[in-house]
N, C-alpha and C positions, 0 to 999 in steps of 0.2 A: 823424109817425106811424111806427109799428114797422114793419118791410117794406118803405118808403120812401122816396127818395133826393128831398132840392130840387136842381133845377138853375135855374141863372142866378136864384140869391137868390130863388124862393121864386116866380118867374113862372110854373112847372109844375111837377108832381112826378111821377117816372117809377117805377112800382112796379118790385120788383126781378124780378117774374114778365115785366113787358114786356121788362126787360134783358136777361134770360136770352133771350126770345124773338128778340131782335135778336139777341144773340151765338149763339144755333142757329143762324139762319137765315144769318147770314156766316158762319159757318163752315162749315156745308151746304155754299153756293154754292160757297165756297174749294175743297173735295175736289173739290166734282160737275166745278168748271170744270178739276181737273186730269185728273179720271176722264176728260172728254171730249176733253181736248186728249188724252189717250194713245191713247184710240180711234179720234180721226181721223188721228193720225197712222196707227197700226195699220191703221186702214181705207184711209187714202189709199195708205200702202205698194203695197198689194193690189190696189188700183186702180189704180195707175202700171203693175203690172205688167199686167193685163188687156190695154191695145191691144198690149205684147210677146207676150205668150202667144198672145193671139187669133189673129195672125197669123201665127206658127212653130207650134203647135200647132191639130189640127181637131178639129170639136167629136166626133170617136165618142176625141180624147184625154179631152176634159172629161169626155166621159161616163165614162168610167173612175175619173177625178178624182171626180166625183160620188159612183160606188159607194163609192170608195177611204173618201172622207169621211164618208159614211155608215157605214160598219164601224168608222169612228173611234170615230161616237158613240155605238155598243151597246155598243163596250169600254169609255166613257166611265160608261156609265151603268151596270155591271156591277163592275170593277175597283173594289175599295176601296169600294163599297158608299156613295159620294157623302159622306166625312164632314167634307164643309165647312159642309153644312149645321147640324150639330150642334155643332160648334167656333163655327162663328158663332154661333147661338142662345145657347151656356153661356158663350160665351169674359166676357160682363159679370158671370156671376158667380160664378166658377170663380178660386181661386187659381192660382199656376202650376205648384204641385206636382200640383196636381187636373188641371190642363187637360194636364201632360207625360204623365200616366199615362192621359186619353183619350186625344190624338194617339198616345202609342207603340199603342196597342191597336191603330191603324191599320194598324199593322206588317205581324203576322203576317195580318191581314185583306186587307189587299192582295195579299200574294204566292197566299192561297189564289184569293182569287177569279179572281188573274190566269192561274195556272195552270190552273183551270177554261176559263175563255175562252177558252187559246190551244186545249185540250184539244178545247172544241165548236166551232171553227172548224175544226179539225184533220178532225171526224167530220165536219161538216155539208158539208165542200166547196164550198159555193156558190162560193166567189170563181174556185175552180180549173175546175170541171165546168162551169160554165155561163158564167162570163166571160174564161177562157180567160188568168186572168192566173199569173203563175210563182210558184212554194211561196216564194221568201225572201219573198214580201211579207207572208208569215203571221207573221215572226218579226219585222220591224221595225213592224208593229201591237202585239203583244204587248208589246213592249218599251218602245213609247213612249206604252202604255197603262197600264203601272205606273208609270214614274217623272214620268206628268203628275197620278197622284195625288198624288206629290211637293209638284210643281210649285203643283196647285191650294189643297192644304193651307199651301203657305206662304207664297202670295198672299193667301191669306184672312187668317192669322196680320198679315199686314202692312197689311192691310184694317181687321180692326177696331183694331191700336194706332193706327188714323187716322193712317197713314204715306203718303197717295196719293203722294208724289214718288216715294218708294224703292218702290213697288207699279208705277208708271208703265214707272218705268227699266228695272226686270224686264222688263215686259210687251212695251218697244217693243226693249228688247233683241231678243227671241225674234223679234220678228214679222220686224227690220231681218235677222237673223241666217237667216234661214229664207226671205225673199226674195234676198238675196246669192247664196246656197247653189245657191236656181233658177234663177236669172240664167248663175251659171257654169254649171249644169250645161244646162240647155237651151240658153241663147243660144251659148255658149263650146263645150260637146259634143255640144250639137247631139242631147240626148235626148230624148223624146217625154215621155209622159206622168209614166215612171219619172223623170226630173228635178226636176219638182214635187214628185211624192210624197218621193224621196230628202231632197231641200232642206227641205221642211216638218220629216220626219218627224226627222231631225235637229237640227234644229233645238228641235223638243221636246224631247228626250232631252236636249242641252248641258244646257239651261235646267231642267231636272224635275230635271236633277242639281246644279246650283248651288243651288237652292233646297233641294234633300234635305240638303245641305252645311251651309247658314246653320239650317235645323230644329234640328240637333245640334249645334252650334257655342253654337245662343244656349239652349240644354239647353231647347229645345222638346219632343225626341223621343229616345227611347233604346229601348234594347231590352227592360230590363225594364218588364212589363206584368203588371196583376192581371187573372183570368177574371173579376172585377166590370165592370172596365172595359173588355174585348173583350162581352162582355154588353150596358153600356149600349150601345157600339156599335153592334152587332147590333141590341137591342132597338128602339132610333130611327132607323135605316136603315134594315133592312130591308124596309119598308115603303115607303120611299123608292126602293127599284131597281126594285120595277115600276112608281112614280110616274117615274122617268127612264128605263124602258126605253119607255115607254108615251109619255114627251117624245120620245125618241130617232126613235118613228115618225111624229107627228106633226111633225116637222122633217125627217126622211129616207125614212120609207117611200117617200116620193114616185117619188125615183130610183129604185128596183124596180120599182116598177107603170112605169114612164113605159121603163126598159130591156129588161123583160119585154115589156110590150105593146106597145111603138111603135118603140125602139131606141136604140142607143148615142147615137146622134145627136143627136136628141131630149131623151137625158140630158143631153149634152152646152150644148145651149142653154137646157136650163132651168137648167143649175148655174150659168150664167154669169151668169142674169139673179138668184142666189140670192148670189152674189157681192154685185148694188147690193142688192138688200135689207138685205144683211148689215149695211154701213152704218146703215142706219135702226137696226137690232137693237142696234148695238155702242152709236149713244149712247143708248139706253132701260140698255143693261147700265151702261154709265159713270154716269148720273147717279144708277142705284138702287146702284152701287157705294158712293157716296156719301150715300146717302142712308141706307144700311141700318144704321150703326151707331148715330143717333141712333135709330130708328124704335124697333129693339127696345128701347131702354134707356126712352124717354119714351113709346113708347105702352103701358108699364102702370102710369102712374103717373095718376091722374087728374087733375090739374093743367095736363097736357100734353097730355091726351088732343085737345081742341078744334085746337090750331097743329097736331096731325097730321091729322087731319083737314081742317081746311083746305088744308093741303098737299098730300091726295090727288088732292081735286079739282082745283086746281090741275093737278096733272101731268094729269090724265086729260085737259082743256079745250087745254093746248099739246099734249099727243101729238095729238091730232084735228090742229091746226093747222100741225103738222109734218110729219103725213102728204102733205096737199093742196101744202105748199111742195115737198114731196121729190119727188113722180111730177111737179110741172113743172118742177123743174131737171133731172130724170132725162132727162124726154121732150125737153129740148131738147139734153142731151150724147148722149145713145147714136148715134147714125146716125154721127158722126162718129168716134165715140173707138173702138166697137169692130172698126170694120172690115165687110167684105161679107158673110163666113161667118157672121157672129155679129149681124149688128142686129136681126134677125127674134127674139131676147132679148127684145126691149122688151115686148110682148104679155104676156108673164107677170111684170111688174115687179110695177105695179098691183097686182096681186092679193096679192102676197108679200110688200109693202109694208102693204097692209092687214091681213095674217095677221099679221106682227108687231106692228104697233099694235096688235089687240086680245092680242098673247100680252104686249105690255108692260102693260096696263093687269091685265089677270089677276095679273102679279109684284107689281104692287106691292098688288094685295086676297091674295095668295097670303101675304103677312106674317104677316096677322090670323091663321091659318089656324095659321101655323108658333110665334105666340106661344101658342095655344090648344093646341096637341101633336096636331093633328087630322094627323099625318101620314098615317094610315092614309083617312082622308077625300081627302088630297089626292093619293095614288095610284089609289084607286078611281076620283076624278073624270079624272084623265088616261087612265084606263084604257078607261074611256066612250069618253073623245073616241078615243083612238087606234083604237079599233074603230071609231069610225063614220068616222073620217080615211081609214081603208083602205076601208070600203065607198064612200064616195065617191067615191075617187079610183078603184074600181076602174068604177062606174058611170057618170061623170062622162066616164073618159079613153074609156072604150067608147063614151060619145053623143056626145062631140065633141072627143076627139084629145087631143092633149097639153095645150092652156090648161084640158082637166078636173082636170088633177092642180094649176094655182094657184089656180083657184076652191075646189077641194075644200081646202084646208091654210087658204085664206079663212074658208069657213066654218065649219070644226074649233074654230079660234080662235074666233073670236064665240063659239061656243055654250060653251067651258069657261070664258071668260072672263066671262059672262053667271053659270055657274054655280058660277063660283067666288067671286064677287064676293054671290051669295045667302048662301052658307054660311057666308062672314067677316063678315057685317053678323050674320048670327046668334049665331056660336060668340063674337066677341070684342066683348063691349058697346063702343061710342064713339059721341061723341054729335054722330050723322050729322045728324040735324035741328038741334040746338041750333048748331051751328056755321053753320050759313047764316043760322038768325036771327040772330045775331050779328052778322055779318059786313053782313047787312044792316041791321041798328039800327044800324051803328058807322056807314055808310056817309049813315043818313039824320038822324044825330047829328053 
């Protein structure tokens, strides 16, 4: 039959749609398992360092840390106008003269917006007037807020040519190179919090600029650029920096309400216990690293549409059973590995552990969403939650103290993740019922 291979003389015949479904699915695994092995490395780094830090540095240093991170990720979400999203989404069908003259368009969009930012931290003074920290720290934000759009634009670049090793190498590069950095400068000179920040911040910079390097080099990026293509920029992004400044609160506001209302201190212990969650977050980001370049190519094809859908649900049923693994090996390492100052962490694991499973399970229905072009849906919808994330947390830490700010980020999640997961079953047809019958006639066949 046309379409159809015999194997072993004619015993079975394997259609060539099941091959292709085998060869997806190994090669999936193939990225996902290298995505994850860089993140636990990345995560474990980070982790090695905690029982050093915990104990040379107190937590009103974290709490600093905390803020520091959090100012990270408004310039993150501001800076460059987030255009990995759009490089991802075109890169499968965009030649590469097409896709050099989007990425350059990044160019001059970066430096504006970056100049903007360093501009309203310059007016706003938060960091100065109310946490009492020294002006350079305004210029090594800024600085390592432009060249991480670099950084992210050409990890992405290396992401979809389904490069994980050479995407890896980068990545645990930075992370090794950025722990080294704080090691010398805390443990070796004996600096507080600015040794971190220094060592991090750093550390980004090297790495945002090797990557800005290999962008030109492999004539990804140049400098000329058409007003069409700073346009389409603009036009698909935009919409996107209040869907990531509105992420940014929802991941960070927290620290504010928690050093406003309660204290550094408090900051400080809840970053630490945001540290183990992170873990949890890096292998949700690692396997959708790997995951994301078959997803958008096969889920508009309908032939494929069904093995992606099975595959959601899949991930949604192990994230639940990853969660319940992660808070009992959590609860049985912390008392020991952190130390005295810092075990009273653990109390807000739990909850920040669960805020990220449902914000993993939101990423991977948030696809549907981004193949449909509903970006301007999917900033609205973050935009909701991050309003209700601040009235919560500011409610919540008022009725009962600091664990109101990990319930509150708890349940933020659920509900966009509930609500994000309505509007992709709507905006992008897949056939969510036909694939369970399936799966169960194959099952009772």
């Amino acid at each position: 039959m046309i379409g159809q291979t015999d194997v072993f003389h004619g015993q079975s015949t394997v259609s060539s749609n099941e091959v292709f479904q085998v060869f997806m699915i190994r090669d999936l695994l193939k990225a996902s398992a290298v995505y994850i092995f860089a993140s636990v490395v990345a995560g474990l780094v980070n982790f090695l360092l905690l029982p050093v830090l915990t104990r040379l540095l107190t937590p009103t240093d974290y709490g600093i840390i905390g803020i520091l991170t959090a100012t990270i990720g408004i310039l993150g979400a501001i800076v460059g106008m987030n255009p990995q999203l759009l490089i991802t989404v075109r890169y499968p069908q965009l030649e590469k003269r097409e896709l050099k003259a989007l990425i350059s368009a990044v160019v001059p969009i970066t430096l504006l917006t970056g100049l903007v930012a360093l501009l309203a931290l310059e007016a706003l003074r938060l960091l100065w007037s109310d946490f009492h920290l020294p002006h350079w720290v305004l210029f090594g934000l800024a600085i390592a807020a432009i060249l991480g759009v670099g950084q992210t634009v050409g990890l992405t670049i290396l992401q979809m040519q389904k490069r994980p090793v050479a995407y890896t190498s980068i990545a645990i590069g930075g992370v090794l190179l950025g722990a080294i950095l704080t090691l010398t400068l805390v443990v070796g000179f004996r600096l507080d919090w600015r040794g971190k920040f220094i060592g991090d911040i750093t550390g980004m910079i090297i790495f945002g600029t090797v990557l800005i390097v290999y962008l030109f080099r492999k004539g990804y990026v140049g400098f000329s650029f058409t007003r069409g293509s700073v346009k389409k920029v603009v036009h698909y992004s935009a919409p996107l920096v209040i869907h990531a400044l509105a992420f940014w609160a929802l991941n960070a506001q927290d620290r504010y309400f928690l050093a406003g209302m309660v204290g550094l201190e408090a900051t400080g212990l809840y970053s630490v216990a945001y540290a183990f969650g992170n873990i949890l977050n890096l292998v949700h980001a690692s396997i959708l690293k790997g995951y994301n370049p078959y997803f958008f190519e096969y889920a508009v094809k309908e032939e494929k549409k069904e093995r992606i859908v099975l595959i959601t649900y899949g991930y949604c049923l192990l994230s639940i059973v990853g969660l319940v693994l992660f808070i009992i090996g959590v609860k049985v390492l912390v008392p020991g590995f952190l130390g005295d100052r810092f075990t009273s962490s653990f109390i807000f694991i739990p909850w920040i552990a669960l805020g990220y499973t449902f914000n993993a399970l939101r990423n991977i229905m948030t696809g549907y969403l981004y193949i449909a072009e509903k970006t301007r849906l999917i900033g609205g919808l973050t935009l909701v939650a991050a309003f209700l994330n601040a009235l919560l947390n500011y409610v919540l830490i008022k009725l009962y103290g600091s664990i109101g700010a990990a319930v509150a980020t708890a349940a933020t999640f659920a509900f966009i993740a509930v609500l994000t997961t309505m509007f992709a079953v709507r905006s992008h047809p897949m056939p969510w019922a036909t694939a369970i019958r399936s799966l169960l006639g194959g099952r009772r066949g």
